[in-house]
GUSE-745123 format. One record per residue (C-alpha): x, y negated, z. Coordinates in pm, whole numbers, plus 32768, in hexadecimal, padded with zeros to 4 digits. Layout:
REM residues N
XYZ ...
REM end
This chain:
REM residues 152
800080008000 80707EBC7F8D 80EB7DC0809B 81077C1C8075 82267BB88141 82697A468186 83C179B28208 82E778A482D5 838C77B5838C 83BE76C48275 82BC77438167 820C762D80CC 810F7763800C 808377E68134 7F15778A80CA 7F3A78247F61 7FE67957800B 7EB2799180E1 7DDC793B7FA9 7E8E7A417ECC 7ED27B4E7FCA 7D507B458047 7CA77B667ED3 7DB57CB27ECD 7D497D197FE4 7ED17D66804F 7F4E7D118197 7FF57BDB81EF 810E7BB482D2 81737A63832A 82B97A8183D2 836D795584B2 8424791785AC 832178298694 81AB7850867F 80EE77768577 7F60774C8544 7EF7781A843E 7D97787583D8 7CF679C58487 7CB97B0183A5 7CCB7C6A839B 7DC77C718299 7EA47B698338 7FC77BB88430 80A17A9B84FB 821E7B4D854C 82DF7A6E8632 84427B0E8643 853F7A58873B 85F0793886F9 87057978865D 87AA79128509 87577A568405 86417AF9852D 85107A9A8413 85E17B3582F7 865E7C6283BB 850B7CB283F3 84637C8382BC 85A87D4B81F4 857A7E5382E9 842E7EA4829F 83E67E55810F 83EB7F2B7FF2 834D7F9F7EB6 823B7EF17E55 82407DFF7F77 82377C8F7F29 83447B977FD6 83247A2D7FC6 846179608028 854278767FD5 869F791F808D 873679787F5B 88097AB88055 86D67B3380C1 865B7B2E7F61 87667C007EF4 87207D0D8023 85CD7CEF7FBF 85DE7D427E63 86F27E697EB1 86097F367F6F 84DE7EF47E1F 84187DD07EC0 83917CD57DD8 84197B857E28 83A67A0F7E10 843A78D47E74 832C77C47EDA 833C771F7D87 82CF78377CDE 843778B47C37 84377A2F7C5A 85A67AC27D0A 86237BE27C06 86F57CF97C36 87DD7C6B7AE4 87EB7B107B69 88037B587CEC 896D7B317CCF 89B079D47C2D 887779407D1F 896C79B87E1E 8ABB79287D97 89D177F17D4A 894877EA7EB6 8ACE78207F57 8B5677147E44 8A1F75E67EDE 8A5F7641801C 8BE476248025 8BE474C37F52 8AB67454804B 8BE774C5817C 8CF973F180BD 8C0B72D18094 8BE373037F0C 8A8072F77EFB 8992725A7FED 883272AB7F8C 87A373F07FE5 86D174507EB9 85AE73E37DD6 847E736F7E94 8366748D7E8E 825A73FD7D58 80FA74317CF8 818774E47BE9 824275E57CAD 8127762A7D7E 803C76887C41 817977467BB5 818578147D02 800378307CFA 801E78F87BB0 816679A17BE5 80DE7A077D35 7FAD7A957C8B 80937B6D7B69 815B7BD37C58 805A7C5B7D3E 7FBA7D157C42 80F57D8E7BD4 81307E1E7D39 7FEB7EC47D56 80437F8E7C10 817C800A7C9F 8098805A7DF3 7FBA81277D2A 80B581D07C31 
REM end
């Protein structure tokens, strides 16, 4: 049985996640590492792991598989995601893939170590309208996609 997992703390699709995941009738696991208000329903789970720099990621990597949905934007647990046959999605709506994992990773190391020598100062594009009807549709592929697998 398919499962929606969502890397929580800083989602900005949380909404369309629910939306998605309920018409699929899948289980969705919000994952964080404080409590946060989320709407009540049988299909919805709140995980609170400890505090604790990769304690959301351990637990979601731990725990998906084939035909289980991931939505995050931590491109490493993206990649331990998409080892074990989850399908993965970053909140904008670009899918992680097994043939591209590794240069999102080199990509990911590169930003990070010319943000540490002061190279770059901005984080990132801000999160659009556009992204958020790319992930919408995406989300909706990709869940279908997963429910094949689940049934095959």
């Amino acid at each position: 049985m398919t499962v929606l997992y969502v890397d929580a703390d800083a989602c900005p699709v949380k909404d369309e996640c629910i939306r998605v995941g309920e018409r699929h009738k899948v289980q969705i696991i919000f994952v964080s590492n404080s409590w946060m208000r989320l709407p009540e329903g049988d299909l919805i789970e709140r995980v609170v792991v400890p505090d604790g720099p990769d304690e959301a990621d351990n637990w979601i990597a731990e725990r998906a598989g084939k035909s289980d949905v991931v939505i995050t934007a931590d491109v490493p647990l993206a990649s331990r995601c998409v080892n074990t046959g989850a399908l993965v999605l970053s909140p904008n709506g670009k899918p992680f893939r097994e043939e591209a994992i590794g240069m999102r990773l080199a990509m990911r190391d590169l930003n990070t170590h010319l943000r540490e020598i002061g190279e770059i100062r901005e984080s990132g594009p801000a999160f659009t309208k556009q992204d958020r009807s790319r992930f919408l549709n995406q989300l909706e592929t990709t869940m279908r996609a997963a429910k094949r697998q689940a049934s095959s």
